[in-house]
PDB file of the backbone (N, CA, C, O) and the ligand in Angstrom, with CONECT records:
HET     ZN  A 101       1
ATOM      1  N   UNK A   1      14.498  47.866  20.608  1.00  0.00           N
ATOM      2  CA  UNK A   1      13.210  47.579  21.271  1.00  0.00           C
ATOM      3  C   UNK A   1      12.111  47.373  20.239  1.00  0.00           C
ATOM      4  O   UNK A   1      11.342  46.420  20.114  1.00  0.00           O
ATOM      5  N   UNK A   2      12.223  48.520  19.510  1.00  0.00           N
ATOM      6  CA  UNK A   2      11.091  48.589  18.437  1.00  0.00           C
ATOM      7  C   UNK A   2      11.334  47.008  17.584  1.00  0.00           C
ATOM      8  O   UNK A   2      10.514  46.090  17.610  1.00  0.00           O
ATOM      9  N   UNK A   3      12.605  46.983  16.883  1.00  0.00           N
ATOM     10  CA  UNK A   3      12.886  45.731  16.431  1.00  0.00           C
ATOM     11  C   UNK A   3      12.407  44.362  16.937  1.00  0.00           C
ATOM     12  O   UNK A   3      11.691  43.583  16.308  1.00  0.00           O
ATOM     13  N   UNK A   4      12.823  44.218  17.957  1.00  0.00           N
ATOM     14  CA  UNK A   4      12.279  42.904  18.955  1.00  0.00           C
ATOM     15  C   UNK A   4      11.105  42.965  18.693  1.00  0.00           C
ATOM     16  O   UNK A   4      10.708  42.182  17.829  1.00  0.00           O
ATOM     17  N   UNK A   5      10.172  43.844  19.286  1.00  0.00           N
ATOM     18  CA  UNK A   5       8.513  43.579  19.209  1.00  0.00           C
ATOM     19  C   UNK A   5       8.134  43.234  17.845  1.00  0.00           C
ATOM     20  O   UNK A   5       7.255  42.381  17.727  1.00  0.00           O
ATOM     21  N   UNK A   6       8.824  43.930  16.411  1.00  0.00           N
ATOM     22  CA  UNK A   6       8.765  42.952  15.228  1.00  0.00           C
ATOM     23  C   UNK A   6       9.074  41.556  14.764  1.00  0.00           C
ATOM     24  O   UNK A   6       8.620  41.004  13.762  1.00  0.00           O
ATOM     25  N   UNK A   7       9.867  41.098  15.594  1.00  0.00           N
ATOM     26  CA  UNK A   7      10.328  39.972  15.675  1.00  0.00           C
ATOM     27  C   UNK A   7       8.913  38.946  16.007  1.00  0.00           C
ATOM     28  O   UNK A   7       8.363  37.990  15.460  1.00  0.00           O
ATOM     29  N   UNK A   8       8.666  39.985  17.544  1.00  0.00           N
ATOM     30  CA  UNK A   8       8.125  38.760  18.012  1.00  0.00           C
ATOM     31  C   UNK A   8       6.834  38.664  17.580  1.00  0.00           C
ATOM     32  O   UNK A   8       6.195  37.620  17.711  1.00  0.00           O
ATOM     33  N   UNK A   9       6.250  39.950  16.925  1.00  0.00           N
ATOM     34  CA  UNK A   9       4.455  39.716  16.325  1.00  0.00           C
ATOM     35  C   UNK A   9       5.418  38.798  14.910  1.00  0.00           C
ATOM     36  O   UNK A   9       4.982  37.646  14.903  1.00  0.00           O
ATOM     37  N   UNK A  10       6.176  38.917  14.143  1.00  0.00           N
ATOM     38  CA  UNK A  10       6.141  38.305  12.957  1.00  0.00           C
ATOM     39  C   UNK A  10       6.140  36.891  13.033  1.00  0.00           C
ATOM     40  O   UNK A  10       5.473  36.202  12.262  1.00  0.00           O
ATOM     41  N   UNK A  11       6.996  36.337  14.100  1.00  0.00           N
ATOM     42  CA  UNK A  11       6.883  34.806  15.186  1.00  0.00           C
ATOM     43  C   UNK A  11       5.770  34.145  15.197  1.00  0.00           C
ATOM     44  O   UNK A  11       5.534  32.966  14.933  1.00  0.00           O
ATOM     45  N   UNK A  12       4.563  35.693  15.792  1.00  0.00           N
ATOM     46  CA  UNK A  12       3.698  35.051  16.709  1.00  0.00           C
ATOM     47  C   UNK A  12       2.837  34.971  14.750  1.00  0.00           C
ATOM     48  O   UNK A  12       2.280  33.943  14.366  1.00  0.00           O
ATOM     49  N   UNK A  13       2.888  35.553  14.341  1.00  0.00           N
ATOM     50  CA  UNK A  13       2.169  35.479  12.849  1.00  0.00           C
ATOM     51  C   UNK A  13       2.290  34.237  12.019  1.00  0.00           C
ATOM     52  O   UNK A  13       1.459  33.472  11.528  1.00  0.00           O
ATOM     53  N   UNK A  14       3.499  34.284  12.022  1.00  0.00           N
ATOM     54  CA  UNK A  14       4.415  32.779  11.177  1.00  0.00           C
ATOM     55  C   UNK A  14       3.865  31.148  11.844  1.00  0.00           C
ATOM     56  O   UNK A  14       3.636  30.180  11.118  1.00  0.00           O
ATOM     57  N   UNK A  15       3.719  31.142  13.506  1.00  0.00           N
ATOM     58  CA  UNK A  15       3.019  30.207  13.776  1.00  0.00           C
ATOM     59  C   UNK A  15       1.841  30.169  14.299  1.00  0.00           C
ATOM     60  O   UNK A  15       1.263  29.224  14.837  1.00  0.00           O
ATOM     61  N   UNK A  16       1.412  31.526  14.070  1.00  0.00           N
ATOM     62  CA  UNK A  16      -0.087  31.807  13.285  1.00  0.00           C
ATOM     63  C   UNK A  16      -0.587  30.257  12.029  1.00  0.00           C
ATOM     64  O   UNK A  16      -1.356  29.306  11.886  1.00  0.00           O
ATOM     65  N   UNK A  17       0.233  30.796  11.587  1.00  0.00           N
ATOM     66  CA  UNK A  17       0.302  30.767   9.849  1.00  0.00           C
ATOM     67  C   UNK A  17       0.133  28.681  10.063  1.00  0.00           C
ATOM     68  O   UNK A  17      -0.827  28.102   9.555  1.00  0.00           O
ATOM     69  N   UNK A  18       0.740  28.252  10.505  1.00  0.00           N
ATOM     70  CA  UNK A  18       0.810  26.330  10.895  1.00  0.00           C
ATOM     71  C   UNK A  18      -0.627  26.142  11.360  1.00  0.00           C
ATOM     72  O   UNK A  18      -1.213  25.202  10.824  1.00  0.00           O
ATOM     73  N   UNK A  19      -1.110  26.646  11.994  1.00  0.00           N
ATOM     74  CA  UNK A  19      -2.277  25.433  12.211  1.00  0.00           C
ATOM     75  C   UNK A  19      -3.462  26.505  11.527  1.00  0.00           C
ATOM     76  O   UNK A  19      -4.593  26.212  11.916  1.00  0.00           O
ATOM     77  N   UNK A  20      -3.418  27.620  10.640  1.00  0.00           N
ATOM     78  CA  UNK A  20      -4.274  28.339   9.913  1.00  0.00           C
ATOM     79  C   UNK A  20      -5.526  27.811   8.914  1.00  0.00           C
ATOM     80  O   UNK A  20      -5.608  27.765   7.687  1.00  0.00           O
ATOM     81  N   UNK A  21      -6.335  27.483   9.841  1.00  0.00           N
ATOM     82  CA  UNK A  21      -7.592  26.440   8.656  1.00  0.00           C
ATOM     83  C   UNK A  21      -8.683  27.557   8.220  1.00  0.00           C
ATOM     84  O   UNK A  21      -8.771  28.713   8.633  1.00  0.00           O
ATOM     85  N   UNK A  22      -9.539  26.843   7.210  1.00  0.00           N
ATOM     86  CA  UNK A  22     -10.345  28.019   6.552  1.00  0.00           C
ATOM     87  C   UNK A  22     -11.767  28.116   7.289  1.00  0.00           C
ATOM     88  O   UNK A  22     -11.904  27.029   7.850  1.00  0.00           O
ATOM     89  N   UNK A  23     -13.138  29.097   7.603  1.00  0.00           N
ATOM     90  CA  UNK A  23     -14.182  29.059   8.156  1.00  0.00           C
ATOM     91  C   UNK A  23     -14.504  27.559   7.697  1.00  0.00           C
ATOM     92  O   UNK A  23     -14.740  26.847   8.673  1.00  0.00           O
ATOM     93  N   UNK A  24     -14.561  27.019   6.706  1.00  0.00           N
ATOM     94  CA  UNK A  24     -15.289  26.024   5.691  1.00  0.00           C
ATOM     95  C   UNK A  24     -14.810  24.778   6.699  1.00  0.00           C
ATOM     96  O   UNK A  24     -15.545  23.981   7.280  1.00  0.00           O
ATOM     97  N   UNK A  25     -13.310  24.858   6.726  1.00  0.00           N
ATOM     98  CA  UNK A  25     -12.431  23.220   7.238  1.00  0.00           C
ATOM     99  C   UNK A  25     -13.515  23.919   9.188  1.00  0.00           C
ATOM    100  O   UNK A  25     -14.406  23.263   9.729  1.00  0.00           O
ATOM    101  N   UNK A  26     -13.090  25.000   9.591  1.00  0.00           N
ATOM    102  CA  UNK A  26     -13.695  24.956  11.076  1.00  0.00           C
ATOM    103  C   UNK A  26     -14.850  24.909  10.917  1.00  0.00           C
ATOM    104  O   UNK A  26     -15.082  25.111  12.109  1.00  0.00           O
ATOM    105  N   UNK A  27     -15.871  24.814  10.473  1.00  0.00           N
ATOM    106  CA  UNK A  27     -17.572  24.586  10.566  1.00  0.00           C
ATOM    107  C   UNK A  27     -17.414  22.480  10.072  1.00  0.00           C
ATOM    108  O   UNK A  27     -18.257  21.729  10.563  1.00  0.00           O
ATOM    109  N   UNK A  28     -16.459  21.972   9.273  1.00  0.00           N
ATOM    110  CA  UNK A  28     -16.365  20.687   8.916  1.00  0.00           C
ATOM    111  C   UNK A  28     -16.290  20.549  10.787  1.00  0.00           C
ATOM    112  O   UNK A  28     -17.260  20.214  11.467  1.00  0.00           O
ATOM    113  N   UNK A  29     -15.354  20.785  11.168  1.00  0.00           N
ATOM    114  CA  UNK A  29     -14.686  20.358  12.381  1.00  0.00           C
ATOM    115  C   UNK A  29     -15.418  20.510  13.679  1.00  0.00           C
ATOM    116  O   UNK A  29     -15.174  20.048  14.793  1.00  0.00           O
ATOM    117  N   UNK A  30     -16.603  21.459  13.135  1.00  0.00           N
ATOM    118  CA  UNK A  30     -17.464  21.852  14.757  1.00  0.00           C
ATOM    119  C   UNK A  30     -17.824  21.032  15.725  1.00  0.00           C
ATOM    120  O   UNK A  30     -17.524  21.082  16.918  1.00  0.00           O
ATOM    121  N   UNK A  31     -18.867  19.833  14.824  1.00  0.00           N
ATOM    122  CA  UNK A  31     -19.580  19.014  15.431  1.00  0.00           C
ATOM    123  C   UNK A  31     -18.967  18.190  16.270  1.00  0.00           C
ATOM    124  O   UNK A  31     -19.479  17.771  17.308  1.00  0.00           O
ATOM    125  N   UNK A  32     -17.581  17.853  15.771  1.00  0.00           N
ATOM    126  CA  UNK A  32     -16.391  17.319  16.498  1.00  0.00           C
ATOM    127  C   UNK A  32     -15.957  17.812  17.852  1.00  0.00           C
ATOM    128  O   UNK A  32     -15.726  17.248  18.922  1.00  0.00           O
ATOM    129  N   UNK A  33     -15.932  18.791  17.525  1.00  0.00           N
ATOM    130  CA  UNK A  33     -15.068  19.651  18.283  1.00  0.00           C
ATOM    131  C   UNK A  33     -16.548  19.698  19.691  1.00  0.00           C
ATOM    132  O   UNK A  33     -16.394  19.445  20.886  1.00  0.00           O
ATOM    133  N   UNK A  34     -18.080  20.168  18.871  1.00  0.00           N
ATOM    134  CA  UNK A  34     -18.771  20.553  20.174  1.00  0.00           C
ATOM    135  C   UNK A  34     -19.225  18.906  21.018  1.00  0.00           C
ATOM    136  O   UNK A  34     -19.636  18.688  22.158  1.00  0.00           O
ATOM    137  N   UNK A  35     -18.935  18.006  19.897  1.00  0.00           N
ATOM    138  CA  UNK A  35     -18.764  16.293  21.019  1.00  0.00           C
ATOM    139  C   UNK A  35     -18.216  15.938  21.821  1.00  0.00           C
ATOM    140  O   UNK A  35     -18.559  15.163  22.713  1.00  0.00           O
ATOM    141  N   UNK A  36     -16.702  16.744  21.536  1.00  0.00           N
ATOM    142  CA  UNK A  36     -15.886  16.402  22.611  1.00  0.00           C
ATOM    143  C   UNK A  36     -15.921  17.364  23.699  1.00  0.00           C
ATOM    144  O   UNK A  36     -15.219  17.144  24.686  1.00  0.00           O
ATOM    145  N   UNK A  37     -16.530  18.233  23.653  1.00  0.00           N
ATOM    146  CA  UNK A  37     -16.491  19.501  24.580  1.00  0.00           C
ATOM    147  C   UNK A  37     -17.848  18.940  25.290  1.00  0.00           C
ATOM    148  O   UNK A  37     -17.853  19.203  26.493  1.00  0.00           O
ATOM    149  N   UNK A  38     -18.805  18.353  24.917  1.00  0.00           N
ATOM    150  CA  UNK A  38     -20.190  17.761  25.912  1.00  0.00           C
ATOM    151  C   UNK A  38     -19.567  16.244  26.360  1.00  0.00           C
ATOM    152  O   UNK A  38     -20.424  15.384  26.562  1.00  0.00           O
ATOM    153  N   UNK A  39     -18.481  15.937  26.492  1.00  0.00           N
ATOM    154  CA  UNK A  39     -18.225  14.450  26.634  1.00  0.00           C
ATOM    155  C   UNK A  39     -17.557  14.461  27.699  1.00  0.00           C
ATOM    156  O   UNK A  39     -17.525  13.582  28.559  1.00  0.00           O
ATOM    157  N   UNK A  40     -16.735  15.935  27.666  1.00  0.00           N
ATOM    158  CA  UNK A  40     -15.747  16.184  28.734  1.00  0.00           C
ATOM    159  C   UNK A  40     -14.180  15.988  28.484  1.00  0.00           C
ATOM    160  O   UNK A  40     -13.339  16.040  29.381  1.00  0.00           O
ATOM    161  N   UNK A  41     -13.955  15.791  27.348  1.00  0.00           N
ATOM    162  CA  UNK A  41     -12.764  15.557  26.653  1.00  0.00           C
ATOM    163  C   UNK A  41     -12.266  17.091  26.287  1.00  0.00           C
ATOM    164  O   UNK A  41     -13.070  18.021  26.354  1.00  0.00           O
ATOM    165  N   UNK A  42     -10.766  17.314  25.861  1.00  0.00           N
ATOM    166  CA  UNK A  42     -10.866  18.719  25.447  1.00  0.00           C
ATOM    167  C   UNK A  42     -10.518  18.735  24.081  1.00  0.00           C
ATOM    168  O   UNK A  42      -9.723  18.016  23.476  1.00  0.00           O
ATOM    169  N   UNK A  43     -11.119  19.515  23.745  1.00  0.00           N
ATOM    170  CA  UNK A  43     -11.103  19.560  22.003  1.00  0.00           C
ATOM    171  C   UNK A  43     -10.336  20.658  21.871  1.00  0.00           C
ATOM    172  O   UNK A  43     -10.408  21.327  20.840  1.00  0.00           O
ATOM    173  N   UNK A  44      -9.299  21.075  23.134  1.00  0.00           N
ATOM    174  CA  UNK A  44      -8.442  22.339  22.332  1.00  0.00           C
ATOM    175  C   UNK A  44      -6.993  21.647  22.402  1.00  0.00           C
ATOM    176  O   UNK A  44      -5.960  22.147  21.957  1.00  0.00           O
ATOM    177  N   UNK A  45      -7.094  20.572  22.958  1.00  0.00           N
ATOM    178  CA  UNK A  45      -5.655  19.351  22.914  1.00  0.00           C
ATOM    179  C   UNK A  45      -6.154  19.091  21.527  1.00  0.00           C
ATOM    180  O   UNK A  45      -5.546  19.481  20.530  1.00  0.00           O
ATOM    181  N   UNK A  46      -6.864  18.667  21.504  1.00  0.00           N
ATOM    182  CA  UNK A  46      -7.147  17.327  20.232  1.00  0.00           C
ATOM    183  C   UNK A  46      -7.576  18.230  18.661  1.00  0.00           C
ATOM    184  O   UNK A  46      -7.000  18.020  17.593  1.00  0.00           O
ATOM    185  N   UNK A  47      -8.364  18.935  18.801  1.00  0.00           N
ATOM    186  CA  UNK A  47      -8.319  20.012  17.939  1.00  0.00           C
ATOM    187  C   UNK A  47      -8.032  21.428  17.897  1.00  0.00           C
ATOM    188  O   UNK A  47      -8.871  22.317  17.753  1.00  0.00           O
ATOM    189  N   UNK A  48      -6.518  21.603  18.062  1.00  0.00           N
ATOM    190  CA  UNK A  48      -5.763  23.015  18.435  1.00  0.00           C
ATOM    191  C   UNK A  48      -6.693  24.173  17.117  1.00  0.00           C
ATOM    192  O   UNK A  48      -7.357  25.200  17.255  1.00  0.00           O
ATOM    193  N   UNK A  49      -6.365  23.497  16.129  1.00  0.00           N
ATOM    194  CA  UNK A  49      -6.527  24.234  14.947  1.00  0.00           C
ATOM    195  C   UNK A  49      -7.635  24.605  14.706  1.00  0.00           C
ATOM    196  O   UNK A  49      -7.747  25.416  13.787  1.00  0.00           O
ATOM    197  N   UNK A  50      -9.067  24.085  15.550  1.00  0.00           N
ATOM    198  CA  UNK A  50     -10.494  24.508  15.289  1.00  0.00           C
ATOM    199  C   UNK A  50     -10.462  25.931  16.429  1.00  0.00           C
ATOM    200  O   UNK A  50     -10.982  27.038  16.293  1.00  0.00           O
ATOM    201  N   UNK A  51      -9.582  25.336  17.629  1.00  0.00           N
ATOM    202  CA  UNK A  51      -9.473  26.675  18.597  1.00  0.00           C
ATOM    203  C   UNK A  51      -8.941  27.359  18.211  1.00  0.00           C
ATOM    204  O   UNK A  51      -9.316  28.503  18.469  1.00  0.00           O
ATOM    205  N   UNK A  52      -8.027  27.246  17.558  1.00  0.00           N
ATOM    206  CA  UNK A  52      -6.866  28.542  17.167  1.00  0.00           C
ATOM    207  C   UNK A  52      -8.179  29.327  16.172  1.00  0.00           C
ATOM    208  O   UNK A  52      -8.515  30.469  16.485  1.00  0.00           O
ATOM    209  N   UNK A  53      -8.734  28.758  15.209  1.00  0.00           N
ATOM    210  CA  UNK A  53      -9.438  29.657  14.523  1.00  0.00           C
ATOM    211  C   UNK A  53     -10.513  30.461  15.235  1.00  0.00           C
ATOM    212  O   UNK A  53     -10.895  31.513  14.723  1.00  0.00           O
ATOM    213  N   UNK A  54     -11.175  29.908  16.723  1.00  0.00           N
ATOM    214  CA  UNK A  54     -12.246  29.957  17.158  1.00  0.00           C
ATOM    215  C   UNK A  54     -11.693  31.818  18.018  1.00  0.00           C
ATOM    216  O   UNK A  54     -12.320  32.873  18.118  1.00  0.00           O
ATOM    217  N   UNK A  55     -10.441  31.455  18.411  1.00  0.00           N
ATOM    218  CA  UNK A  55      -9.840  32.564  19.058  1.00  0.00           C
ATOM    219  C   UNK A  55      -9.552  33.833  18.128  1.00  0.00           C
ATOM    220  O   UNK A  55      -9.168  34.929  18.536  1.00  0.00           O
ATOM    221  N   UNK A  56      -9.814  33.471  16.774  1.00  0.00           N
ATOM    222  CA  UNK A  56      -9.665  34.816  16.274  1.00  0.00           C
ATOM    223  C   UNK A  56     -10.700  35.125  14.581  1.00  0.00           C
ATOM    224  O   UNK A  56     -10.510  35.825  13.586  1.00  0.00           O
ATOM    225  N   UNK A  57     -11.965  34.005  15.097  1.00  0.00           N
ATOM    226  CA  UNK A  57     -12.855  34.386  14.286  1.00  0.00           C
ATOM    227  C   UNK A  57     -14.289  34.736  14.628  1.00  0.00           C
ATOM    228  O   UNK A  57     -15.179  33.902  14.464  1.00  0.00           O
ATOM    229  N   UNK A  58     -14.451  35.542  14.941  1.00  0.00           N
ATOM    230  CA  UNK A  58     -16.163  35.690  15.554  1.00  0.00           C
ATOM    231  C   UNK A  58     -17.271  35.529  14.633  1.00  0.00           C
ATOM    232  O   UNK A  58     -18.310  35.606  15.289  1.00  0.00           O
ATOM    233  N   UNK A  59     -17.530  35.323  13.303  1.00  0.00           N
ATOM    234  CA  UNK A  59     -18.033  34.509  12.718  1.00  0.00           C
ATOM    235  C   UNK A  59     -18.025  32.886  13.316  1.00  0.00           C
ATOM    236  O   UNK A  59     -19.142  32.603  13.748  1.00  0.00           O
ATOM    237  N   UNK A  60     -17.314  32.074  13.407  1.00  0.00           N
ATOM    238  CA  UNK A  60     -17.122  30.895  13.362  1.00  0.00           C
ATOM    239  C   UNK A  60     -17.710  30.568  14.895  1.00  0.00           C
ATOM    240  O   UNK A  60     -18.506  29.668  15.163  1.00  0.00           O
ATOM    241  N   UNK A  61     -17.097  31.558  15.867  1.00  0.00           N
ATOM    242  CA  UNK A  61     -17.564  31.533  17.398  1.00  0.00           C
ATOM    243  C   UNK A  61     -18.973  31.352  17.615  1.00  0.00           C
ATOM    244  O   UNK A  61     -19.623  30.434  18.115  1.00  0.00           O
ATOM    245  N   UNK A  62     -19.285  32.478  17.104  1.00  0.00           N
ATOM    246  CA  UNK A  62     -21.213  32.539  17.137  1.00  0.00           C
ATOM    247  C   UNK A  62     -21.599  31.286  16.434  1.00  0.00           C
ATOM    248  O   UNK A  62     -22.483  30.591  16.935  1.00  0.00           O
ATOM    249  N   UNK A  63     -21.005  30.916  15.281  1.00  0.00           N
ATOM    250  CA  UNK A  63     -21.475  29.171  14.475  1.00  0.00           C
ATOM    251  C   UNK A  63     -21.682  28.412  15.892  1.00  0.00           C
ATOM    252  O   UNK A  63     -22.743  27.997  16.360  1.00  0.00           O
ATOM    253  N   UNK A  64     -20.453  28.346  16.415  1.00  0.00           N
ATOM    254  CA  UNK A  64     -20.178  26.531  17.578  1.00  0.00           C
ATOM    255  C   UNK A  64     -20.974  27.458  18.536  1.00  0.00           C
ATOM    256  O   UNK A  64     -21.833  26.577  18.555  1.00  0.00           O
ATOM    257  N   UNK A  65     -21.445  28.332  19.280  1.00  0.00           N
ATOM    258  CA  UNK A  65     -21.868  28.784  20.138  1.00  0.00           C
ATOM    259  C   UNK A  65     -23.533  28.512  20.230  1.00  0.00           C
ATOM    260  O   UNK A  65     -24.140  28.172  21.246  1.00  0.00           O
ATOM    261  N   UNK A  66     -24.173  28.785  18.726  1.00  0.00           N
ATOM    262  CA  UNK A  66     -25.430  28.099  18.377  1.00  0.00           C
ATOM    263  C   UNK A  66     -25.503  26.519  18.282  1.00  0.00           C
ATOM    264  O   UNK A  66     -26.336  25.815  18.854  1.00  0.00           O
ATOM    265  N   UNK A  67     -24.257  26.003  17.278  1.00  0.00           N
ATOM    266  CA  UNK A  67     -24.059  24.548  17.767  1.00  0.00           C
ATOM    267  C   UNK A  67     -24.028  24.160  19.350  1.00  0.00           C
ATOM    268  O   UNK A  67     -25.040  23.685  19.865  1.00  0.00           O
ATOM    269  N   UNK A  68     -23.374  24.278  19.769  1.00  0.00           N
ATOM    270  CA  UNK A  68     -23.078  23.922  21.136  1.00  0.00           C
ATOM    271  C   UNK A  68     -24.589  24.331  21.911  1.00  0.00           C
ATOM    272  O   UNK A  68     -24.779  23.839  23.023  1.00  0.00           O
ATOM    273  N   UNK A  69     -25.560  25.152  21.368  1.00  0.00           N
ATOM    274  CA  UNK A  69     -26.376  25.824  22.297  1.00  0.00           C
ATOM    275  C   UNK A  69     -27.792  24.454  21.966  1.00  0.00           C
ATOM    276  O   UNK A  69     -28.559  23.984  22.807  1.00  0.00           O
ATOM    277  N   UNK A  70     -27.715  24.136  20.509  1.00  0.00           N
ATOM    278  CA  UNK A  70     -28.345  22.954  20.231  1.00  0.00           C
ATOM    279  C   UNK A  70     -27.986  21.650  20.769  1.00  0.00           C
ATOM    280  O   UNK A  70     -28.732  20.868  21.358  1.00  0.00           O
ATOM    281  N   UNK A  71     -26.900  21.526  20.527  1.00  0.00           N
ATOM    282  CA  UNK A  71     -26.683  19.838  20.914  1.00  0.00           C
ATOM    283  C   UNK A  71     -26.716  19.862  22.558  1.00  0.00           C
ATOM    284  O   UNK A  71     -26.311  18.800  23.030  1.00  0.00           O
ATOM    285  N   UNK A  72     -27.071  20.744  23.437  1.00  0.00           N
ATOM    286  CA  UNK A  72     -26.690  20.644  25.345  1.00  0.00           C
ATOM    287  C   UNK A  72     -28.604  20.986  25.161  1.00  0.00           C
ATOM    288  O   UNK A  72     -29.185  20.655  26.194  1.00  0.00           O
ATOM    289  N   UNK A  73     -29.455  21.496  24.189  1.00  0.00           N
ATOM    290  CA  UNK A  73     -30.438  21.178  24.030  1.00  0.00           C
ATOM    291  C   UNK A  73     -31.312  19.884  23.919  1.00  0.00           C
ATOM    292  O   UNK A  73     -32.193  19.477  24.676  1.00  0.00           O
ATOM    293  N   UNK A  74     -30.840  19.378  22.811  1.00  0.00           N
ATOM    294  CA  UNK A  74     -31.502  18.104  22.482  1.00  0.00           C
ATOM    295  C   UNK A  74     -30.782  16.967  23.416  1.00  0.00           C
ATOM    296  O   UNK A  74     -31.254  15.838  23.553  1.00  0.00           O
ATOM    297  N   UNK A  75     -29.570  17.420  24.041  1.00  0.00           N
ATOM    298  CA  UNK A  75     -29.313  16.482  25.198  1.00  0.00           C
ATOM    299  C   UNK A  75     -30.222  16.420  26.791  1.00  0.00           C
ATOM    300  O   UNK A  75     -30.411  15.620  27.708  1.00  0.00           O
ATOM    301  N   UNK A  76     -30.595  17.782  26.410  1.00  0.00           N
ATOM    302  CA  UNK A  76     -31.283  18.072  27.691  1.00  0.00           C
ATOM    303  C   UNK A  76     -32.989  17.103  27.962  1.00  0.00           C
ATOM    304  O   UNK A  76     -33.533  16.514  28.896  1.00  0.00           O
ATOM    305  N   UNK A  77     -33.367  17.488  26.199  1.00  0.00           N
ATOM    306  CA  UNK A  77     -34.148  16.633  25.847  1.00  0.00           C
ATOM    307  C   UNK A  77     -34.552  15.218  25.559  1.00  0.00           C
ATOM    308  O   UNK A  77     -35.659  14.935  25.101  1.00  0.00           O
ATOM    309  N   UNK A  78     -33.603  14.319  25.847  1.00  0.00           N
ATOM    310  CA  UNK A  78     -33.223  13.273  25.460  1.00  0.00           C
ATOM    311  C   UNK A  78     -32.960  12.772  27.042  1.00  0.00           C
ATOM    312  O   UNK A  78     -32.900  11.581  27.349  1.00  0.00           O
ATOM    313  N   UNK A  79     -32.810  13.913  28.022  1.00  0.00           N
ATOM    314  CA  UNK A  79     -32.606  13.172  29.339  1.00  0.00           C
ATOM    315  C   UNK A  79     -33.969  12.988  29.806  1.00  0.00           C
ATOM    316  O   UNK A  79     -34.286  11.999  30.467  1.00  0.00           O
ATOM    317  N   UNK A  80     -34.892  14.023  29.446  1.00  0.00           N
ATOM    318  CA  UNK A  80     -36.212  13.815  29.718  1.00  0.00           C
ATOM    319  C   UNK A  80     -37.150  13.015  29.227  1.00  0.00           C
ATOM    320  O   UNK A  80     -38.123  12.673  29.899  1.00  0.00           O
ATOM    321  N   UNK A  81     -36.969  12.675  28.124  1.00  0.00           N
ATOM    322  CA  UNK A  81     -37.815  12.054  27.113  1.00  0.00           C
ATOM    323  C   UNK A  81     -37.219  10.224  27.577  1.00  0.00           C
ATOM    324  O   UNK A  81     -37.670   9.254  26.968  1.00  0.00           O
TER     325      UNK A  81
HETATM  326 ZN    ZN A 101     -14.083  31.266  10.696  1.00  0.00          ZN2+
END
């Protein structure tokens, strides 16, 4: 039992490890990522690897969360103007 559950976190670690990008490559990738998310497209098909980081970095979260909080801003602004 004990064995198996090593198995399967070392699994879940190892393809961890494949789509593993750095804060630096996910802040490159934000703006991308928060375009396609205001467009209606999904950016967790198209960019797995900015989500995969987003799911286990709360640094990077709070980044696209202020991004995302700007760009649905100046869109908001841009409908008015
Ligand atoms: Zn990060």
């Amino acid at each position: 039992m004990a064995d198996k559950l090593w198995q399967v976190l070392l699994k879940t670690a190892l393809e961890t490890e494949e789509y593993e990008i750095t804060c630096l490559e996910c802040f490159n990738l934000l703006d991308q990522y928060a375009d396609l998310l205001l467009e209606g497209a999904d950016p967790a098909e198209l960019l797995p690897s900015v989500q995969q980081h987003l799911n286990h970095c709360p640094a990077c979260t709070q980044e696209f969360e202020t991004l995302l909080f700007m760009l649905q801003k100046a869109a908001r602004e841009a409908d008015i103007l």
